[in-house]
Z-matrix of the N, CA and C atoms (Angstrom, degrees):
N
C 1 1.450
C 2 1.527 1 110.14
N 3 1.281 2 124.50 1 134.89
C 4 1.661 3 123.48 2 -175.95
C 5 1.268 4 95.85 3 -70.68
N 6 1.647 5 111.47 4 146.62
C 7 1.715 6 101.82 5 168.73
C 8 2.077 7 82.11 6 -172.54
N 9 1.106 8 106.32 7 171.27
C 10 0.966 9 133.20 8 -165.16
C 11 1.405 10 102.26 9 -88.45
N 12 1.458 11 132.56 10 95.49
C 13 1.416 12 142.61 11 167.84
C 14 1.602 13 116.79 12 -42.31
N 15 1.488 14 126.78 13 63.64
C 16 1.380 15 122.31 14 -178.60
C 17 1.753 16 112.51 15 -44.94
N 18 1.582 17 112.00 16 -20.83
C 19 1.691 18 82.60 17 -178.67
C 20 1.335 19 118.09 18 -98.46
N 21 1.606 20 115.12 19 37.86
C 22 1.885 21 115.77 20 -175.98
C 23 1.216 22 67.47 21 -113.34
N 24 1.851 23 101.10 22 162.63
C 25 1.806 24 119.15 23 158.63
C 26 1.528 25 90.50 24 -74.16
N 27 1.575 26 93.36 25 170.02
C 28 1.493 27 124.69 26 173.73
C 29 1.937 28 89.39 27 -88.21
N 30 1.321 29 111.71 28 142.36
C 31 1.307 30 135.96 29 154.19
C 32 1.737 31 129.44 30 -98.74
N 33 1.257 32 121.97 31 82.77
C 34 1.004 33 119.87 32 -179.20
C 35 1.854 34 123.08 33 -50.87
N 36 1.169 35 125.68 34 125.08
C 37 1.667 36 123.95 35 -174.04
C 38 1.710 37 106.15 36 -98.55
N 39 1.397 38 108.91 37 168.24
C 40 1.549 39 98.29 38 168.07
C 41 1.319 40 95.37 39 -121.07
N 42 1.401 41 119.07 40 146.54
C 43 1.478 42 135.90 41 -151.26
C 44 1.713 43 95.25 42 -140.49
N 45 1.460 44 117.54 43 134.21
C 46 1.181 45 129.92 44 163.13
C 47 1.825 46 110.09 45 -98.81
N 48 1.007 47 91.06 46 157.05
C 49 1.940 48 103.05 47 -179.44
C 50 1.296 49 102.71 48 -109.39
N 51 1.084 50 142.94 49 144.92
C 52 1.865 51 144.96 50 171.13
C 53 1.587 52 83.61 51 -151.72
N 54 2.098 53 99.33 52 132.16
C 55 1.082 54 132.18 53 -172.28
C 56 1.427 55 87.88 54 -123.82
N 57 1.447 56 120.50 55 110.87
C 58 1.530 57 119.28 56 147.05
C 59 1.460 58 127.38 57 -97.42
N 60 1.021 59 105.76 58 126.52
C 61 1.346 60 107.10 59 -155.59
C 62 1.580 61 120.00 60 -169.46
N 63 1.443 62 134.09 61 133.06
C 64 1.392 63 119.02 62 170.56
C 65 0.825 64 135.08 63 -105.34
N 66 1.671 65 98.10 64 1.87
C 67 1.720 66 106.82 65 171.68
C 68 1.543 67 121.51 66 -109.54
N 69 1.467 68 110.26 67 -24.52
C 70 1.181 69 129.29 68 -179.89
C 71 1.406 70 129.67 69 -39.69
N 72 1.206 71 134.66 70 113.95
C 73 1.475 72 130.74 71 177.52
C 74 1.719 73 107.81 72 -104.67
N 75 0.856 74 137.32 73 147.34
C 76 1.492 75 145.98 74 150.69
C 77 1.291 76 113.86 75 -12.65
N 78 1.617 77 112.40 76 -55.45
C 79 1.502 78 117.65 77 176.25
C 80 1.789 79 126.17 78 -76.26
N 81 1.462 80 91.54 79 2.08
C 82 1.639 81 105.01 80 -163.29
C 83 1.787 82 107.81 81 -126.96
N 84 1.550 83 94.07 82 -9.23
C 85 1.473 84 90.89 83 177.66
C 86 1.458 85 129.88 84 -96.64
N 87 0.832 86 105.90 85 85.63
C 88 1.928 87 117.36 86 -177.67
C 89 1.124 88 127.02 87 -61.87
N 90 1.459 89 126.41 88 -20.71
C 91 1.531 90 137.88 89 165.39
C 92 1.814 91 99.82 90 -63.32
N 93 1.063 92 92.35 91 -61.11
C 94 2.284 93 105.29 92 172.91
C 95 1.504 94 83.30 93 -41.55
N 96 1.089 95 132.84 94 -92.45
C 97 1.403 96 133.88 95 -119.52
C 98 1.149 97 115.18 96 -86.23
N 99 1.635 98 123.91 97 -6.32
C 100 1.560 99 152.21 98 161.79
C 101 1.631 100 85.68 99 -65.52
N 102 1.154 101 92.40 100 -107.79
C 103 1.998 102 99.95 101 -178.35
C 104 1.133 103 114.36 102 -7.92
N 105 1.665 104 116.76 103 -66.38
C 106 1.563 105 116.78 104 177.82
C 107 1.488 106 109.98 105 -40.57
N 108 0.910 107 130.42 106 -65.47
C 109 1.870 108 157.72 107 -134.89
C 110 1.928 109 79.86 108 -80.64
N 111 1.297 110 113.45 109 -88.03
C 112 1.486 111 113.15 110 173.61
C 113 1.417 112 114.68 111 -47.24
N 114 0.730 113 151.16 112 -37.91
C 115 2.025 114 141.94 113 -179.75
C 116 1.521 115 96.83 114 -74.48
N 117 1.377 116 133.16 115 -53.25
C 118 1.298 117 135.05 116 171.15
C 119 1.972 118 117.37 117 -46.29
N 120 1.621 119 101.98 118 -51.66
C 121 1.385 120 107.22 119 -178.45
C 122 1.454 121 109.70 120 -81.08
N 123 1.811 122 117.54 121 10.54
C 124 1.162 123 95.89 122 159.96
C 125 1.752 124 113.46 123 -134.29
N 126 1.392 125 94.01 124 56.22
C 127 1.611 126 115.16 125 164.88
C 128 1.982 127 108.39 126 80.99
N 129 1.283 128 105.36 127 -23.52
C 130 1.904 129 102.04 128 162.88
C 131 1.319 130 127.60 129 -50.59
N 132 1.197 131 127.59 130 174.26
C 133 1.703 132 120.98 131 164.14
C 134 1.676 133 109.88 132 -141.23
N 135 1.558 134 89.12 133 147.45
C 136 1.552 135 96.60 134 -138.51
C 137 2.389 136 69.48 135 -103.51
N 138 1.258 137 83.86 136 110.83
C 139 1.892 138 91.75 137 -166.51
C 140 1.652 139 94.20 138 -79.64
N 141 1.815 140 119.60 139 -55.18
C 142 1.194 141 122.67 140 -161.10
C 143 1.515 142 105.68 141 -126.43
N 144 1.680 143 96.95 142 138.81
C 145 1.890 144 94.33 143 174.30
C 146 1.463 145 81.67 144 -140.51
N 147 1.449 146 94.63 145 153.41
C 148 1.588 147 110.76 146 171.10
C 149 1.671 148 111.65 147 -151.72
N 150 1.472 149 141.11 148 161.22
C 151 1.438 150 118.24 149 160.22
C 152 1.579 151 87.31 150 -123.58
N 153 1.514 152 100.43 151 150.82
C 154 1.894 153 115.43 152 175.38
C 155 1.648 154 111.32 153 -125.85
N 156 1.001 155 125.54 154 165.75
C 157 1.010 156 141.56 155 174.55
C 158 1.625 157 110.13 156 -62.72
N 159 1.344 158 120.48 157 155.39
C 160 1.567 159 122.14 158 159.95
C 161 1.527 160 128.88 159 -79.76
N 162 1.927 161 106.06 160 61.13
C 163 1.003 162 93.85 161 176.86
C 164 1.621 163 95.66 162 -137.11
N 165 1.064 164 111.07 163 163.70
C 166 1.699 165 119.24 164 -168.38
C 167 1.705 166 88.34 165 -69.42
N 168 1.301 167 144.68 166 -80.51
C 169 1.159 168 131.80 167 -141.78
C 170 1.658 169 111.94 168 -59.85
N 171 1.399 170 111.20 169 -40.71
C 172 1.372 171 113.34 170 -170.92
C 173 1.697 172 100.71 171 -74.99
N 174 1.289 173 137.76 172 -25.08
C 175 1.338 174 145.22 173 -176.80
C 176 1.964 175 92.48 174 -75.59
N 177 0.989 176 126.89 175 -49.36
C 178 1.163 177 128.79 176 -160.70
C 179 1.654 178 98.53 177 -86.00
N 180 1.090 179 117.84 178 -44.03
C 181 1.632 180 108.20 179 162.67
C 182 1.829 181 131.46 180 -36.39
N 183 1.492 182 94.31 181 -63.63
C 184 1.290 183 117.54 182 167.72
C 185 1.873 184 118.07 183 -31.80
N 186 1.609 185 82.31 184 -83.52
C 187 1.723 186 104.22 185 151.42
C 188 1.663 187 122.15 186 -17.60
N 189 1.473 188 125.47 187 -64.44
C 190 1.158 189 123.07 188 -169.95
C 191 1.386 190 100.15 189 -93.08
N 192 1.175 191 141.34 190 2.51
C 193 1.529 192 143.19 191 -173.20
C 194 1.476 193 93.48 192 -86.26
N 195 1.601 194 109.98 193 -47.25
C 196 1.208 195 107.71 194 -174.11
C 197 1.402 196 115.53 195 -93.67
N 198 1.277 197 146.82 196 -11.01
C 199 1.088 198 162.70 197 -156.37
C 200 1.674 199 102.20 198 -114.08
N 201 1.620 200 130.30 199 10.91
C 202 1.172 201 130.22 200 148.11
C 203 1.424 202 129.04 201 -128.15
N 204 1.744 203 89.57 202 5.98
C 205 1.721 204 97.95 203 -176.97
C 206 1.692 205 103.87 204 -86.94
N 207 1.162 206 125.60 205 122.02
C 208 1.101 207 132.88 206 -173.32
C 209 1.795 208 119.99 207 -61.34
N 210 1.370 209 109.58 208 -3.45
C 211 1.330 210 126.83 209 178.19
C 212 1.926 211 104.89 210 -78.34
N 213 1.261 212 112.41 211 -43.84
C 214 1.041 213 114.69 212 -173.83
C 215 1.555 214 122.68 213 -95.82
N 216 1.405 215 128.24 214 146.00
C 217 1.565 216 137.04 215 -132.29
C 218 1.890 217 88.09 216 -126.98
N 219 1.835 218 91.42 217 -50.10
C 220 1.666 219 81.34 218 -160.65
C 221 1.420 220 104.07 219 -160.77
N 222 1.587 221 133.85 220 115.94
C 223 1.377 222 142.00 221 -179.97
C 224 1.575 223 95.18 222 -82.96
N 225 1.609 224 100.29 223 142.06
C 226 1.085 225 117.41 224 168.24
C 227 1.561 226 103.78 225 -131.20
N 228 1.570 227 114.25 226 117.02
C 229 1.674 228 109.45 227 176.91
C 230 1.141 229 111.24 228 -92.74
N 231 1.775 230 140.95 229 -178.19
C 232 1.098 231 139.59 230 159.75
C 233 1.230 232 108.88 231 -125.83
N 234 1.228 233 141.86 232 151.56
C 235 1.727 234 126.06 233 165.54
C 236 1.931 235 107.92 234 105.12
N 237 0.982 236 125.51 235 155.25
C 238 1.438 237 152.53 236 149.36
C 239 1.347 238 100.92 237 73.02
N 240 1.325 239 125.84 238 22.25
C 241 1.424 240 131.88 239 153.75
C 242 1.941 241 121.21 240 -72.17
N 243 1.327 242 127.51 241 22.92
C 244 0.956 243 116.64 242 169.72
C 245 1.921 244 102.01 243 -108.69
N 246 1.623 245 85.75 244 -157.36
C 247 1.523 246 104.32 245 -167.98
C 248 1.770 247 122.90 246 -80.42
N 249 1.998 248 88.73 247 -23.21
C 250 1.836 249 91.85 248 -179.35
C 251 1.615 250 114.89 249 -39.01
N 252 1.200 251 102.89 250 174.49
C 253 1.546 252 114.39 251 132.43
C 254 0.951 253 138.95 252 -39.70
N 255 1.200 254 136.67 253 -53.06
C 256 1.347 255 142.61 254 174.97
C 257 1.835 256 120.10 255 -77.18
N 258 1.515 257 110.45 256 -14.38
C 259 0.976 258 100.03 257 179.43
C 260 1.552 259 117.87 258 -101.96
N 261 1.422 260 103.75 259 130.33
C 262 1.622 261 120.03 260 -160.06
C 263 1.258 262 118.80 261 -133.47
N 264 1.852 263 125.41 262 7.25
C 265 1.090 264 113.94 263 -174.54
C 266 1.253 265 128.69 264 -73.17
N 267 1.507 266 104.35 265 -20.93
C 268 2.029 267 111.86 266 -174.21
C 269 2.007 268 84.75 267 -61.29
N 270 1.439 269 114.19 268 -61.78
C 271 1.027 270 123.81 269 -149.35
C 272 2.094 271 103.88 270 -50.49
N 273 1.415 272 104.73 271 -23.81
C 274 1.531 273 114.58 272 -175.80
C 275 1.093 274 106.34 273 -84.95
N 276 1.820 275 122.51 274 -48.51
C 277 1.521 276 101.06 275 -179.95
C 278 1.441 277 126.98 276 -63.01
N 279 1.995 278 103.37 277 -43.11
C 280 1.510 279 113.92 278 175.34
C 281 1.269 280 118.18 279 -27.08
N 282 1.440 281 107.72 280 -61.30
C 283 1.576 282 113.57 281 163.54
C 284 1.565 283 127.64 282 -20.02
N 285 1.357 284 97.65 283 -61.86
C 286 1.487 285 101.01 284 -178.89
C 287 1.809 286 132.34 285 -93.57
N 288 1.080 287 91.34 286 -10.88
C 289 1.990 288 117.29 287 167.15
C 290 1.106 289 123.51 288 -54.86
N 291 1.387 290 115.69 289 105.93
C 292 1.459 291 124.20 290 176.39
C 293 0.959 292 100.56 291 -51.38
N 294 1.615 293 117.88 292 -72.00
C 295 1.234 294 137.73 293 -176.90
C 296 1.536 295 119.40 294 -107.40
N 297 1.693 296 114.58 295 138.58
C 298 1.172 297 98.42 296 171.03
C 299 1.820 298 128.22 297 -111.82
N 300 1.327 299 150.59 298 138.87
C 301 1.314 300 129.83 299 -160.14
C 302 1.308 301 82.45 300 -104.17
N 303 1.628 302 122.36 301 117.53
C 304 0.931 303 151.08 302 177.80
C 305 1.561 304 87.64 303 -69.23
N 306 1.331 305 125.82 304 -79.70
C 307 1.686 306 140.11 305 -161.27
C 308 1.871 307 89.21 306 -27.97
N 309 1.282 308 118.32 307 -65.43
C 310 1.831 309 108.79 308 -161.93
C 311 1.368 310 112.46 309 -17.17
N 312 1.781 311 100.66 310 -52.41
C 313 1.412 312 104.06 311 -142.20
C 314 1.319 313 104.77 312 -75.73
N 315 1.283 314 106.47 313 -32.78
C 316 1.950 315 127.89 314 -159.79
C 317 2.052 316 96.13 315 -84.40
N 318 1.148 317 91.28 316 -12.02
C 319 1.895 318 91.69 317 172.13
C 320 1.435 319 93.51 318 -101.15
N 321 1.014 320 113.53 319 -65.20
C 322 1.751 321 111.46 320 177.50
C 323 1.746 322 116.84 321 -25.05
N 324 0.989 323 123.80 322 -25.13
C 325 1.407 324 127.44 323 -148.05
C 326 1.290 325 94.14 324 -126.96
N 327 1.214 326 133.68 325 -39.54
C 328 1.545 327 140.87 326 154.86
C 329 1.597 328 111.70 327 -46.57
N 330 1.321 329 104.24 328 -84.30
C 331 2.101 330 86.81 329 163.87
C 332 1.370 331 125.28 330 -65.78
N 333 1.053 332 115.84 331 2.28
C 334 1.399 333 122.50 332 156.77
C 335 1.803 334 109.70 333 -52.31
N 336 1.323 335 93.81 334 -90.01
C 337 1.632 336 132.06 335 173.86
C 338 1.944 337 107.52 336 -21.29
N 339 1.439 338 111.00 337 -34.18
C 340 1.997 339 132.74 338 173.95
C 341 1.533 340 81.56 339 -67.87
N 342 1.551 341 125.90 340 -56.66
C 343 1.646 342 95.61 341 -164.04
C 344 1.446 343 107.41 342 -96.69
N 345 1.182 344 129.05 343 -57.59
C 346 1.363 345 140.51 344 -153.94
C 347 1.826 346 113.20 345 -86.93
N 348 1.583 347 105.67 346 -3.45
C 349 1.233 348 107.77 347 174.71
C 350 1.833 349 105.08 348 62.10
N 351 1.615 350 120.78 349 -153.20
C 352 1.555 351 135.41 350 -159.36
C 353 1.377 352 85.39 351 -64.34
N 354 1.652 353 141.19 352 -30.78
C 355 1.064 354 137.73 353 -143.36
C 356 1.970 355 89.26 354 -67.79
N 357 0.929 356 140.69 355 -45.24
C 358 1.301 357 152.62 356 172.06
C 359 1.681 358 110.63 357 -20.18
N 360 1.106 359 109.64 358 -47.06
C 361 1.512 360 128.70 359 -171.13
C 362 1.839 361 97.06 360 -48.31
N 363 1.778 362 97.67 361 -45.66
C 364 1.964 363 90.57 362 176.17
C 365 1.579 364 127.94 363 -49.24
N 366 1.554 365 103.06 364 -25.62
C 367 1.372 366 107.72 365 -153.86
C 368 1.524 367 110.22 366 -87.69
N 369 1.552 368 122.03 367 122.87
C 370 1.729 369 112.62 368 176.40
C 371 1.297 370 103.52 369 -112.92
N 372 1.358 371 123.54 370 54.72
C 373 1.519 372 140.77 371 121.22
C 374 2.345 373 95.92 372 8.16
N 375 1.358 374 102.11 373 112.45
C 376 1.211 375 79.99 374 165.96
C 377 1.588 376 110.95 375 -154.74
N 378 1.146 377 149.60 376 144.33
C 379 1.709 378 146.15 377 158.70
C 380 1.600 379 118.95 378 -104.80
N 381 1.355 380 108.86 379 154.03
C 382 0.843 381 124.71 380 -179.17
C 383 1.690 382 130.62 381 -155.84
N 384 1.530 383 125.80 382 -166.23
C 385 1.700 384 85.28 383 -166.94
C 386 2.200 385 65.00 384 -148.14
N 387 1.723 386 108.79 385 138.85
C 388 1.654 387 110.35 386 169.87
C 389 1.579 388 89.15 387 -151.67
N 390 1.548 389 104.05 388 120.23
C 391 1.423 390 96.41 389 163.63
C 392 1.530 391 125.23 390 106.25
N 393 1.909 392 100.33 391 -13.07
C 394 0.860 393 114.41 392 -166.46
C 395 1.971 394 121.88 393 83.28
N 396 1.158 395 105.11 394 14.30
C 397 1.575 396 122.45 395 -154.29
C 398 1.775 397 89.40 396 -140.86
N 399 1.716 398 104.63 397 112.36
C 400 1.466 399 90.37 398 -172.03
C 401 1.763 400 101.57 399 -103.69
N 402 1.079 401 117.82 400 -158.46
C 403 1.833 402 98.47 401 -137.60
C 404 1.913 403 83.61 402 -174.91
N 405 1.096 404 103.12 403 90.09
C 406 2.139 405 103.51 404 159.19
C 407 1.392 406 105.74 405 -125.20
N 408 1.291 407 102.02 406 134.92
C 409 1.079 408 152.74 407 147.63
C 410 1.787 409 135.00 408 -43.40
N 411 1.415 410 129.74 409 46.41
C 412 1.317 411 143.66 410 176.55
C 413 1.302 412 102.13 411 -52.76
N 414 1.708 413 107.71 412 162.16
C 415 1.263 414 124.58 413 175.15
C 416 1.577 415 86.85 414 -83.96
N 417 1.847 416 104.07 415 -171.84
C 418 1.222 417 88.10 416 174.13
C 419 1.857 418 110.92 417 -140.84
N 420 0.986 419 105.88 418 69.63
C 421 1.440 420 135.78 419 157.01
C 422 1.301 421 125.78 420 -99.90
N 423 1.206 422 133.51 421 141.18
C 424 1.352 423 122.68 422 -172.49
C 425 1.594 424 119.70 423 -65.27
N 426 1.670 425 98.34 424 -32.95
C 427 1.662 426 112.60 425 -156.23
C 428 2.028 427 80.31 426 -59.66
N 429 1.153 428 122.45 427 -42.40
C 430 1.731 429 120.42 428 -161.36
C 431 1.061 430 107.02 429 -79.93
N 432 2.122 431 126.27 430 -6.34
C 433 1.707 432 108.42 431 -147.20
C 434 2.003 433 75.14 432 -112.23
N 435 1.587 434 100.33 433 -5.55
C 436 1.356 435 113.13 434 -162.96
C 437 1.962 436 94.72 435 -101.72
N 438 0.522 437 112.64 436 -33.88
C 439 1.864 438 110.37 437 176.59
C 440 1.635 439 110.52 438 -89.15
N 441 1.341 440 103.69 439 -41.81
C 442 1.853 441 90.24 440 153.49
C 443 0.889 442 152.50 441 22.73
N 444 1.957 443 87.55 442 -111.05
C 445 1.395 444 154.54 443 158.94
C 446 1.618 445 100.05 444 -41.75
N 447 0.849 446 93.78 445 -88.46
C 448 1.838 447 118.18 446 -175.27
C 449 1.608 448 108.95 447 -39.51
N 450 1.675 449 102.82 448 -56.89
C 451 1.611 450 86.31 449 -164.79
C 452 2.216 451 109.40 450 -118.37
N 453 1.602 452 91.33 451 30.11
C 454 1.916 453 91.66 452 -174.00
C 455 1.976 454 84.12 453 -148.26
N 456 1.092 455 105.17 454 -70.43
C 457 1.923 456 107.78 455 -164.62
C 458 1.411 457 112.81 456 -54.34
N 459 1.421 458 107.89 457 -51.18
C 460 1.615 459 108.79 458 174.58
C 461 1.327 460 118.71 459 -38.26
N 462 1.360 461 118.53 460 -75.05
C 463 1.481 462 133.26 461 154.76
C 464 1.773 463 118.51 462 -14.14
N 465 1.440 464 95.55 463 -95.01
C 466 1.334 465 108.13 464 162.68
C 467 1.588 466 134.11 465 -6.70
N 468 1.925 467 98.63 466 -72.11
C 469 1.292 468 98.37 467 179.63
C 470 1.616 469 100.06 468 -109.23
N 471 0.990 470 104.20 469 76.71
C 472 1.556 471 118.02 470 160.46
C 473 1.881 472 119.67 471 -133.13
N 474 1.086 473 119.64 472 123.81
C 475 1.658 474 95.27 473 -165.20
C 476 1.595 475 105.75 474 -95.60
N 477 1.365 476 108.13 475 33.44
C 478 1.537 477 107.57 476 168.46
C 479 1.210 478 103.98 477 -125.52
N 480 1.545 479 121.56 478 11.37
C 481 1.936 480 113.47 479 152.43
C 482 1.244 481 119.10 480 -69.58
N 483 1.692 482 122.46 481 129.25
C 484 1.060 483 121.26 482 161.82
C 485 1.426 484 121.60 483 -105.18
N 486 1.166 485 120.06 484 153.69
C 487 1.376 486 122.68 485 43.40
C 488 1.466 487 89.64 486 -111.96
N 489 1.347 488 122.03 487 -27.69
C 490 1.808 489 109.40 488 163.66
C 491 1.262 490 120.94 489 -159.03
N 492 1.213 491 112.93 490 169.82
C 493 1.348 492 115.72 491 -159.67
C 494 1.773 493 120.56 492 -154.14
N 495 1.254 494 134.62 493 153.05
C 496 1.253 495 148.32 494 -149.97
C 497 1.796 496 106.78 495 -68.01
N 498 1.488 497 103.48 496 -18.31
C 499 1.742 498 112.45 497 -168.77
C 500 1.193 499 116.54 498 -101.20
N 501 1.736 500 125.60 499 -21.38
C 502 1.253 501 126.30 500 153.23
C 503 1.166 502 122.11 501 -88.47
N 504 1.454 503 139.55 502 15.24
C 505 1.099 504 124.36 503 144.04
C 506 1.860 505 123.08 504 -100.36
N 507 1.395 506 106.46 505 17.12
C 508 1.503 507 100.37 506 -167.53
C 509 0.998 508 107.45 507 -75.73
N 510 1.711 509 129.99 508 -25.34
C 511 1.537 510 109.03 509 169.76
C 512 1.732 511 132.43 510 -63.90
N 513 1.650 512 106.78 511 0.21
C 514 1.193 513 115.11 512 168.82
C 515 1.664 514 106.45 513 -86.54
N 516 0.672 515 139.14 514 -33.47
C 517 1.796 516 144.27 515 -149.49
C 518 1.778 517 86.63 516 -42.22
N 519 1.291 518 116.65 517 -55.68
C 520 1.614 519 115.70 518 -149.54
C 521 1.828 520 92.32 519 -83.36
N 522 1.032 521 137.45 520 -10.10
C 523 1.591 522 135.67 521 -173.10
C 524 1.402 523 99.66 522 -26.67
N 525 1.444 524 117.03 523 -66.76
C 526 1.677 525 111.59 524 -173.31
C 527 1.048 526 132.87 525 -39.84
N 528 1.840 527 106.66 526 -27.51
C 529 1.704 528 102.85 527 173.46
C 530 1.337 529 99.90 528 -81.49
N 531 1.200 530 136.77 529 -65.86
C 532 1.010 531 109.34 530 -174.27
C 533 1.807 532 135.61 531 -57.65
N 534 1.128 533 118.15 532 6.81
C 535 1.865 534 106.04 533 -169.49
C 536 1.777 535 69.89 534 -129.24
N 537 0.673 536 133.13 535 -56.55
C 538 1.884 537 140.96 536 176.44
C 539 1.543 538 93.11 537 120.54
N 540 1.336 539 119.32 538 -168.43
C 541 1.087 540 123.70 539 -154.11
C 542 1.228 541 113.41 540 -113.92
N 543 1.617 542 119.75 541 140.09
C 544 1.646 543 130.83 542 -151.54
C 545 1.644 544 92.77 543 -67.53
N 546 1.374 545 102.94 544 155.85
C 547 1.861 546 111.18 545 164.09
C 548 1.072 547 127.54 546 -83.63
């Protein structure tokens, strides 16, 4: 049964916030400040927040600024995961993803699907791992930046979930540079 291993310590991570968004201000963004508020109230530190525009280059800037600074463990964005026009974030991280964890999205959309029913089908919820620095992708409503959090990240990036979890393997993420990459 998964459950939370009380006799490992807790490992605190440093976590960046990315707001995509074109209307969004700092003072107006509530998906940010959910995430922040929860990643903080559960012992992480929320190192970098920023909000960007809905466009692939400036999202992908951001992204790799933070995705080589050695301070940071793991970006979490909110926003530009639907179907408009404007929304382009799957299309910015894909770009930059070594690897992608297919499972996030397809669990994401599964407890999705308990509240919001077919409506789920809009959402491209997505993760991925560049840099050794892994990187998901939320819609950007709270009720999704808030079910997440709550019922996939908590878990996840905690290194006392068993039977496993996203924080004991991060000292592997970079293996390929060093051994280079299998044939």
């Amino acid at each position: 049964m998964p459950e939370i291993d009380q006799s490992r310590d807790f490992v605190p991570i440093n976590i960046a916030i990315l707001t995509v968004s074109d209307t969004r201000t700092l003072e107006s963004d509530k998906s940010g400040d959910l995430l922040k508020a929860r990643i903080e109230g559960y012992g992480h530190r929320v190192v970098a927040r920023s909000i960007v525009k809905d466009e692939i280059e400036v999202i992908q800037t951001e992204a790799k600024q933070w995705i080589e600074s050695p301070s940071i463990d793991v970006v979490i964005s909110t926003g530009g995961t639907g179907l408009t026009g404007r929304d382009v974030t799957p299309e910015a991280f894909k770009a930059i993803f070594e690897k992608e964890i297919e499972g996030f999205g397809e669990l994401f959309r599964w407890l999705s699907f308990k509240k919001i029913g077919t409506s789920t089908i809009q959402s491209r919820a997505i993760a991925g791992v560049a840099g050794g620095t892994y990187i998901f992708a939320l819609p950007g409503s709270t009720g999704a930046c808030k079910d997440a959090w709550d019922e996939i990240l908590q878990y996840q990036l905690d290194i006392r979930f068993r039977p496993c979890n996203f924080v004991e393997i991060m000292p592997r993420l970079r293996e390929h540079e060093l051994y280079g990459r299998a044939s």
